[in-house]
ZADO-1210 file (C-alpha; in nm, 4 decimals, padded with zeros to 6 digits):
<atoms>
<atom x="00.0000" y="00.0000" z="00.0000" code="UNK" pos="1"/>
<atom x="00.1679" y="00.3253" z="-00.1302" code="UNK" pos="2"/>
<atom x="00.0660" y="00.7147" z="-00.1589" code="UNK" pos="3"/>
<atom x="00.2961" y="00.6919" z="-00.4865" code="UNK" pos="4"/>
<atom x="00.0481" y="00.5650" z="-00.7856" code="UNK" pos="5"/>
<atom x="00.3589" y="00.4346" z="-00.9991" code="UNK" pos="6"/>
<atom x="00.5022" y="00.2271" z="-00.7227" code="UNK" pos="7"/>
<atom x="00.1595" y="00.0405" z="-00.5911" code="UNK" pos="8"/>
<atom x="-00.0081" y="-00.0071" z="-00.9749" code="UNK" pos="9"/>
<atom x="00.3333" y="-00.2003" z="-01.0723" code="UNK" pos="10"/>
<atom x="00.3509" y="-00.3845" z="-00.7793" code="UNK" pos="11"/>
<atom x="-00.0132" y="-00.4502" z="-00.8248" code="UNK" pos="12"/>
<atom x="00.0055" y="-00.5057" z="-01.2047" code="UNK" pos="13"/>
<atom x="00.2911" y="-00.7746" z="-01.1779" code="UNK" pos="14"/>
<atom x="00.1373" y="-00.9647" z="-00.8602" code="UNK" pos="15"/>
<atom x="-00.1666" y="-01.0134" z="-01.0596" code="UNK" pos="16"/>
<atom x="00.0085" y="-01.1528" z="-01.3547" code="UNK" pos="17"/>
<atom x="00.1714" y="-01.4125" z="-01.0751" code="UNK" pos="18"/>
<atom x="-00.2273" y="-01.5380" z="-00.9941" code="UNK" pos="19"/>
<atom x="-00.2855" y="-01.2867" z="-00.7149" code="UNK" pos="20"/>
<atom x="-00.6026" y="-01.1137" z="-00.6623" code="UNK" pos="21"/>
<atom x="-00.3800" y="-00.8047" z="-00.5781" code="UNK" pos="22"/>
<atom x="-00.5712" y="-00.4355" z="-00.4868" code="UNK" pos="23"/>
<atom x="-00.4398" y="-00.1457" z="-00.3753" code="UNK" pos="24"/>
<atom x="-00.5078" y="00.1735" z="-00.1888" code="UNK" pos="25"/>
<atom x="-00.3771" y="00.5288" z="-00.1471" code="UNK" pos="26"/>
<atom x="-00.3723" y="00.6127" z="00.2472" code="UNK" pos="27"/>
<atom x="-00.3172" y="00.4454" z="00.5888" code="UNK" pos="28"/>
<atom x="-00.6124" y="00.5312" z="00.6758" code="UNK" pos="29"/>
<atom x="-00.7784" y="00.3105" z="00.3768" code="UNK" pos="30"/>
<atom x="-00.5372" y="00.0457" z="00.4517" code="UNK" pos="31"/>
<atom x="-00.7264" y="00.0144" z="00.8324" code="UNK" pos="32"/>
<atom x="-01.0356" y="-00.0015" z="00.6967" code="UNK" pos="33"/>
<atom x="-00.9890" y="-00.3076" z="00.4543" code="UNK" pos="34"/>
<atom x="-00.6684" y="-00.4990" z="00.6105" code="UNK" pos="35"/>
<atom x="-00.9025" y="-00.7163" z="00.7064" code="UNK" pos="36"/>
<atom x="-01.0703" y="-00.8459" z="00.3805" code="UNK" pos="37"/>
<atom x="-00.7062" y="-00.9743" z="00.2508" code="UNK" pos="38"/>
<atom x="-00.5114" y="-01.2805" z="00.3372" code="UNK" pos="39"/>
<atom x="-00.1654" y="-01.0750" z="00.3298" code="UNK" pos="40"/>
<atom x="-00.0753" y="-00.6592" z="00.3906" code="UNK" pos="41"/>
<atom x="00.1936" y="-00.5394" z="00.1303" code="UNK" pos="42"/>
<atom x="00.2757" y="-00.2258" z="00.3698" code="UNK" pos="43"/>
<atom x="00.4605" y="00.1175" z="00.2471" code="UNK" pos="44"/>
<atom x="00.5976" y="00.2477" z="00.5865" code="UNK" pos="45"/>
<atom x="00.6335" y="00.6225" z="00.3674" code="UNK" pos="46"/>
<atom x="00.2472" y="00.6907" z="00.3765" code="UNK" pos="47"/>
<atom x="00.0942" y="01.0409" z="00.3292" code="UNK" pos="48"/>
<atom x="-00.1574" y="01.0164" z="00.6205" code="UNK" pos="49"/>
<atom x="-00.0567" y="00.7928" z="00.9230" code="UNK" pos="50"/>
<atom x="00.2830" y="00.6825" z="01.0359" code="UNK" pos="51"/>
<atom x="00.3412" y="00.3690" z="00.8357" code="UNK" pos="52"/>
<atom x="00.4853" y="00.1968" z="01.1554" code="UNK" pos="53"/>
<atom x="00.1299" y="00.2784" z="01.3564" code="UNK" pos="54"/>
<atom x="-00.0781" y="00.1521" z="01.1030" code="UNK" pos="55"/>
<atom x="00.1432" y="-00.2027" z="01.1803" code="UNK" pos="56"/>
<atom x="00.1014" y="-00.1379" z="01.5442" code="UNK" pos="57"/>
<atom x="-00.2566" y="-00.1564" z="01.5000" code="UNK" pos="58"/>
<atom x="-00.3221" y="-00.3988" z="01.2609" code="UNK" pos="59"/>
<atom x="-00.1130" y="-00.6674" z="01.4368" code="UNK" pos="60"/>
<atom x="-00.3153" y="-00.5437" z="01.7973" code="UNK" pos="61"/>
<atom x="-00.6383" y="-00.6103" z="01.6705" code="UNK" pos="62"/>
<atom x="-00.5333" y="-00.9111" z="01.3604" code="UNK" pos="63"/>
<atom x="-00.2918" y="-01.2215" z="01.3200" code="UNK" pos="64"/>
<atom x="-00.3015" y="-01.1363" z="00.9277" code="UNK" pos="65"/>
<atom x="00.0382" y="-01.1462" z="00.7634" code="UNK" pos="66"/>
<atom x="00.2457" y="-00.8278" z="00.6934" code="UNK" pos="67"/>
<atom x="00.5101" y="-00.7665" z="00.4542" code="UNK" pos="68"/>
<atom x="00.6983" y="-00.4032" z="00.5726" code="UNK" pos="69"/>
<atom x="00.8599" y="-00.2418" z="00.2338" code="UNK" pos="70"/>
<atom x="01.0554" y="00.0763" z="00.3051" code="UNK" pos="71"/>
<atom x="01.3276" y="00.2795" z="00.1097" code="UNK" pos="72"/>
<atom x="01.4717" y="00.3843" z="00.3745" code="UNK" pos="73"/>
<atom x="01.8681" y="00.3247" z="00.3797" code="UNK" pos="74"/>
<atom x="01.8847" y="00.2722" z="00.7638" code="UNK" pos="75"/>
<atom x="01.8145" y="-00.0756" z="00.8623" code="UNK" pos="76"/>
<atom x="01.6830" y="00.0560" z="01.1946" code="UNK" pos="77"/>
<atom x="01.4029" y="00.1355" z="00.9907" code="UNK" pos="78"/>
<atom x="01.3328" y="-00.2105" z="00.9063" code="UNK" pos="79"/>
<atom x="01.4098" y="-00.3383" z="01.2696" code="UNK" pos="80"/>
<atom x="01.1112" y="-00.0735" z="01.3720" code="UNK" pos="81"/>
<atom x="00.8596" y="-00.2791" z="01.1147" code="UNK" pos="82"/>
<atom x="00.9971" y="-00.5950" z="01.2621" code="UNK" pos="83"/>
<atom x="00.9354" y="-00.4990" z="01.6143" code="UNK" pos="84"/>
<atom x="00.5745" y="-00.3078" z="01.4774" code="UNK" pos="85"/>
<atom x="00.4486" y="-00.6808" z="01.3911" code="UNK" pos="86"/>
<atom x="00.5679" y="-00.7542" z="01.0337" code="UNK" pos="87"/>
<atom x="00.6625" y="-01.0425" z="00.9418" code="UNK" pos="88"/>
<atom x="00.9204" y="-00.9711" z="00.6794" code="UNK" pos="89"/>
<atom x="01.0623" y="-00.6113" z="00.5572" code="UNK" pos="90"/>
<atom x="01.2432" y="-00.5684" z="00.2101" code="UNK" pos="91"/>
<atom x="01.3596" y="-00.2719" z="00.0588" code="UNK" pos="92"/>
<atom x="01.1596" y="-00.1134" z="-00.1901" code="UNK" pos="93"/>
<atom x="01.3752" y="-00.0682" z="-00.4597" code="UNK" pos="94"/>
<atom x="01.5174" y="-00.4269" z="-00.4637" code="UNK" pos="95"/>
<atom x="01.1625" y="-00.5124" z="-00.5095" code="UNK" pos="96"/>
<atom x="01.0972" y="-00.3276" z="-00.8321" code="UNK" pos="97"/>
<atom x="01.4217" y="-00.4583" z="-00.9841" code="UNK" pos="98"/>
<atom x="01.3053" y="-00.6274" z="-01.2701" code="UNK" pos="99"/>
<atom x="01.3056" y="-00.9657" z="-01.2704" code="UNK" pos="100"/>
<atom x="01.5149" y="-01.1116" z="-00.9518" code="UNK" pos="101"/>
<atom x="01.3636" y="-00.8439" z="-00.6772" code="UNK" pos="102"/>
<atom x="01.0364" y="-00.9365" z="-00.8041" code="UNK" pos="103"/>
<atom x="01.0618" y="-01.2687" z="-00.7890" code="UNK" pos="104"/>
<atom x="01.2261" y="-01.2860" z="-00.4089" code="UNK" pos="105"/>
<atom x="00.9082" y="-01.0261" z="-00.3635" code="UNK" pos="106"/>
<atom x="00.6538" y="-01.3084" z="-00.4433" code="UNK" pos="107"/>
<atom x="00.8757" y="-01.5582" z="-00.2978" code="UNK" pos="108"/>
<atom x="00.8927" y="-01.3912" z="00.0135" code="UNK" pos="109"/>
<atom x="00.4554" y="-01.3630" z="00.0160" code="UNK" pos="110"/>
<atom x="00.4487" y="-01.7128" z="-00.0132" code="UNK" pos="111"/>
<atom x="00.6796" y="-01.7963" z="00.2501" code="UNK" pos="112"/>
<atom x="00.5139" y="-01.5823" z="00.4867" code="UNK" pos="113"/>
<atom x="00.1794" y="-01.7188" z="00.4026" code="UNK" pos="114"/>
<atom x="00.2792" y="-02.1054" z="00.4712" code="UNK" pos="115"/>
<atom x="00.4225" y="-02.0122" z="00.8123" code="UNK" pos="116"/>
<atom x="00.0884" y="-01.8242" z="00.9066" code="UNK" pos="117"/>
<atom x="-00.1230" y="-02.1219" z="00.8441" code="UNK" pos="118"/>
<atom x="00.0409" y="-02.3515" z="01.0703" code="UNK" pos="119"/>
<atom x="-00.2951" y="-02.5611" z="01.1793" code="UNK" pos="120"/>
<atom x="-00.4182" y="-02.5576" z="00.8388" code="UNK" pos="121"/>
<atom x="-00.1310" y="-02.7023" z="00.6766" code="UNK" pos="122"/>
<atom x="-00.1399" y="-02.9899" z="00.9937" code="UNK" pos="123"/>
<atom x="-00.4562" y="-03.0722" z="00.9312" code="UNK" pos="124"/>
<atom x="-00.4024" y="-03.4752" z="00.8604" code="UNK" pos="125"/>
<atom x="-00.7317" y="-03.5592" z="00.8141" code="UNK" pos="126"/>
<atom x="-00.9810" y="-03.3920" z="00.5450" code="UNK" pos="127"/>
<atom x="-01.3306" y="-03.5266" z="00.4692" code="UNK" pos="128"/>
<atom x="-01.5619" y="-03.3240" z="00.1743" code="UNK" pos="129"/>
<atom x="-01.8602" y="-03.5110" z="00.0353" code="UNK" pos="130"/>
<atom x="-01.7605" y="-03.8520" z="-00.0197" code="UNK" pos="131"/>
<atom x="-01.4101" y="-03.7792" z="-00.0723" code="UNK" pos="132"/>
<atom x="-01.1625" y="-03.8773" z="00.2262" code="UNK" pos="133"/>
<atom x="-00.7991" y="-03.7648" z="00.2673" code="UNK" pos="134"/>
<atom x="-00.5601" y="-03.8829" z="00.5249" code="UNK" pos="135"/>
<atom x="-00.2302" y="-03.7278" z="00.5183" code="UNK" pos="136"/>
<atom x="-00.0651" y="-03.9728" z="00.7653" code="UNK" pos="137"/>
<atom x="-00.1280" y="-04.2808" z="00.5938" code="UNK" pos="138"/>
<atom x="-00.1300" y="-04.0638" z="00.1901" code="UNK" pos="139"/>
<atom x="-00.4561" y="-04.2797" z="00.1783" code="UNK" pos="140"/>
<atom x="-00.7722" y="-04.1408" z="-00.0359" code="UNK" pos="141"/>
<atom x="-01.0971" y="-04.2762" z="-00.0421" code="UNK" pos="142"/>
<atom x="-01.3996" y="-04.1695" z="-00.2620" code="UNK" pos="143"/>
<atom x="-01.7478" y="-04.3120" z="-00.1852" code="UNK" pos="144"/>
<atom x="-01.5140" y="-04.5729" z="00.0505" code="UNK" pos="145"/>
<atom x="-01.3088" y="-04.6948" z="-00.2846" code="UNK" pos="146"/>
<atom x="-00.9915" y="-04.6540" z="-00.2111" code="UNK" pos="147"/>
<atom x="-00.8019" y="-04.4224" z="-00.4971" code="UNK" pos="148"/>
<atom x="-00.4112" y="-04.4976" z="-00.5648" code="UNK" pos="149"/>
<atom x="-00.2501" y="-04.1771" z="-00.6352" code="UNK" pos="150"/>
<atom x="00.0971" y="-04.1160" z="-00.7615" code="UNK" pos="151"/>
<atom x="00.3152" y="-03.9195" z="-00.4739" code="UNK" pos="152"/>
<atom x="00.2454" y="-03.5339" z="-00.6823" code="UNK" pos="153"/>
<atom x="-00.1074" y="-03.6664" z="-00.7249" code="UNK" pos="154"/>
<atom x="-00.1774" y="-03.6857" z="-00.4044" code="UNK" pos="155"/>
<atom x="00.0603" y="-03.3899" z="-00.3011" code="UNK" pos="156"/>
<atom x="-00.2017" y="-03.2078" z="-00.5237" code="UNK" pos="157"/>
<atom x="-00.4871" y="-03.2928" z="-00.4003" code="UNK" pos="158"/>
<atom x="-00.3719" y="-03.2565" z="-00.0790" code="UNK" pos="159"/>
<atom x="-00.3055" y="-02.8969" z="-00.0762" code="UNK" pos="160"/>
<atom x="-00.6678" y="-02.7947" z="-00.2932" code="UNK" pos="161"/>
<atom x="-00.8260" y="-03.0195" z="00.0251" code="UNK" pos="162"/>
<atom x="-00.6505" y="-02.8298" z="00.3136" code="UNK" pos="163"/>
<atom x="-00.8500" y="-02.4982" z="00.1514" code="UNK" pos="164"/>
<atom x="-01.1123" y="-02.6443" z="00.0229" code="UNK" pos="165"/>
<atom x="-01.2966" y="-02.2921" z="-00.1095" code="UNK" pos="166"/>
<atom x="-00.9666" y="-02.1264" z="-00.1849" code="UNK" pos="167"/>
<atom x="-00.8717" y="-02.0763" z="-00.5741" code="UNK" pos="168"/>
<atom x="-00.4940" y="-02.2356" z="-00.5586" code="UNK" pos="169"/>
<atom x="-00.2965" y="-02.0359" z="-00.8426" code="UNK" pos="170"/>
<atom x="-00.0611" y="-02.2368" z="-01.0895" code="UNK" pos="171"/>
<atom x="00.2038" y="-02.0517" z="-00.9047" code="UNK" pos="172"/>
<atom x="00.1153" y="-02.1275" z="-00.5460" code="UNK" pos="173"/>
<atom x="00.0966" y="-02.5047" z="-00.6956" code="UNK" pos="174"/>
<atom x="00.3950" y="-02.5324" z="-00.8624" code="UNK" pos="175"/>
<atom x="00.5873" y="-02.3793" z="-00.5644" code="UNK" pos="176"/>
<atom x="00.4275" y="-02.6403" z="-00.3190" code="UNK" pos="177"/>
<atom x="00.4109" y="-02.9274" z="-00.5026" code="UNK" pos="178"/>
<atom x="00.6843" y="-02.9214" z="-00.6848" code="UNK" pos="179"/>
<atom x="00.9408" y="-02.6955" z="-00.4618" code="UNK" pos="180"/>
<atom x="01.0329" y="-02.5213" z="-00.7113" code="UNK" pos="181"/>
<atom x="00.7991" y="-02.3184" z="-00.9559" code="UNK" pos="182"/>
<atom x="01.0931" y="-02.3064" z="-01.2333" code="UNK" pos="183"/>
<atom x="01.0861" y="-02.6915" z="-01.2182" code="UNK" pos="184"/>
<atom x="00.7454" y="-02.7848" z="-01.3497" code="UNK" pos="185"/>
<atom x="00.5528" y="-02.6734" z="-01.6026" code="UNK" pos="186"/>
<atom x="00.1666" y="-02.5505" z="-01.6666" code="UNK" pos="187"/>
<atom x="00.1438" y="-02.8841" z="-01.9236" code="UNK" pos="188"/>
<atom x="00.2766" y="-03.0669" z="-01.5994" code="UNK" pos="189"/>
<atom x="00.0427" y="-02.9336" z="-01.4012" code="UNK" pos="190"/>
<atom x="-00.2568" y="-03.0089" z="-01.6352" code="UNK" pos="191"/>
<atom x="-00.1158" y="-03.3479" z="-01.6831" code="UNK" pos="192"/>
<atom x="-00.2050" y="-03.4212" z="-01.3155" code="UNK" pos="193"/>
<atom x="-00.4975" y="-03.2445" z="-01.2604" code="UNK" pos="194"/>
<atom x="-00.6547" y="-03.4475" z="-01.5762" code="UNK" pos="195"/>
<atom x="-00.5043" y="-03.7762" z="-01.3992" code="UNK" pos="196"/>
<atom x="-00.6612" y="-03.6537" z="-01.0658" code="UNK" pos="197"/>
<atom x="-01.0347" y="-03.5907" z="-01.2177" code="UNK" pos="198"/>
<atom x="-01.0172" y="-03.9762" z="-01.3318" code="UNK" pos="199"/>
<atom x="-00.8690" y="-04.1281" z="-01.0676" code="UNK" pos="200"/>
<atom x="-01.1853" y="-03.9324" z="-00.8463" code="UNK" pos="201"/>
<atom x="-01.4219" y="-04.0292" z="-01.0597" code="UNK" pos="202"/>
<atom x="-01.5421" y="-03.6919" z="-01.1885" code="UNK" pos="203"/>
<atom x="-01.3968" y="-03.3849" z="-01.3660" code="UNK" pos="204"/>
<atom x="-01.6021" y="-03.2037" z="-01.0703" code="UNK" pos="205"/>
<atom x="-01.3468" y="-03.2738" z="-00.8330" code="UNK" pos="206"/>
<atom x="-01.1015" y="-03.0382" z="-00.9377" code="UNK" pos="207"/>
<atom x="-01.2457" y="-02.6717" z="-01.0566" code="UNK" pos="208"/>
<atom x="-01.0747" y="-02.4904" z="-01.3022" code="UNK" pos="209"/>
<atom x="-01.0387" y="-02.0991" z="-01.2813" code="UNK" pos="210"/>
<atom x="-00.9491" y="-02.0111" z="-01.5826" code="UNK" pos="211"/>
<atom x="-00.5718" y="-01.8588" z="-01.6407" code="UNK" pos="212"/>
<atom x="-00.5551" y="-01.8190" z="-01.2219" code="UNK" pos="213"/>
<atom x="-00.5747" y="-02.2124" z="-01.0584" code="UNK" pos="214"/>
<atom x="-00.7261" y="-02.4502" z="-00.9545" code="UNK" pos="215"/>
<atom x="-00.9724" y="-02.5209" z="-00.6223" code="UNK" pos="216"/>
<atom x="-01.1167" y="-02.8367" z="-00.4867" code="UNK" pos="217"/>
<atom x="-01.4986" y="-02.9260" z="-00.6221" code="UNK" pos="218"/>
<atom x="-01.7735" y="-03.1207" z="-00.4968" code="UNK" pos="219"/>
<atom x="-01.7815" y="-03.3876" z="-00.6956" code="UNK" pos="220"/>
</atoms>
């Protein structure tokens, strides 16, 4: 979030190309009012309105959501101060925009964050929707009490669509989790397993397609 238009719409612009349902506002005082409707804060500490570190301070008193400080300050007090406001991670704001490697460690760093704030979720051994049952412990799944022999990334797939079950996953988010490494794998790769997955299951409906963003887990 960023008083300077240029800064926020290409940080915006290229998060949304990564699969991210990225928005953007002007002032701290707009970043209070809707922290809560997102799953991460991208926070400029230089805001026109309200000390960057205070609107930290109060989004971390009232909310566990996940912050990312970015400052261009030189000083890395500065950064210690967003640290010690209730970030989770600061980066510099100019290695950010650097075009493609600051970028990339930009989104690498969301995700990272984002794994370690859904500890429970990401525990969860167990998942039952409909007729479909996953258990993590034993990398068994049943549909309609058939028992369905997945391949390791199969079920590493379905897996992680289960544990957020109305969640779209993006291709990127996938790739990264399932494969480690989102340089490694490739979208036909992808689509290769999710086509294997929907017959395996039983029905296409399984696995929902949103179109150019990811996948989610269906009904069946």
């Amino acid at each position: 979030m960023n008083e300077d238009h240029a800064v926020a719409d290409s940080i915006t612009t290229g998060l949304r190309r990564h699969g991210y349902d990225a928005e953007s506002v002007e002032t701290g005082t707009e970043a209070l009012r809707n922290y809560d409707q997102a799953d991460l804060v991208l926070l400029d500490l230089e805001l026109s309105d309200v000390d960057g570190l205070e609107v930290c301070r109060a989004i971390r008193s009232e909310a566990d959501t996940p912050i990312i400080v970015i400052t261009d300050s030189d000083d890395r007090g500065h950064r210690v101060l967003g640290l010690k406001a209730g970030s989770d991670d600061c980066l510099d704001k100019r290695e950010c925009l650097e075009i493609p490697l600051g970028f990339h460690e930009l989104v690498a760093r969301i995700e990272a964050v984002m794994r370690r704030a859904r500890p429970d979720r990401r525990r969860k051994r167990q998942i039952s929707r409909g007729s479909l049952r996953l258990d993590a412990d034993l990398r068994e799944v049943r549909v309609d009490g058939r028992r369905v022999t997945l391949t390791r990334k199969e079920f590493d797939l379905l897996h992680l669509l289960a544990r957020y079950p109305e969640k779209i996953i993006t291709r990127r988010q996938i790739m990264a989790e399932v494969w480690d490494d989102h340089y490694v794998a490739s979208s036909r790769t992808l689509d290769m397993h999710v086509s294997s997955l929907r017959g395996k299951l039983g029905a296409g409906s399984w696995i929902e397609t949103a179109r150019g963003v990811g996948f989610r887990l269906g009904h069946g």
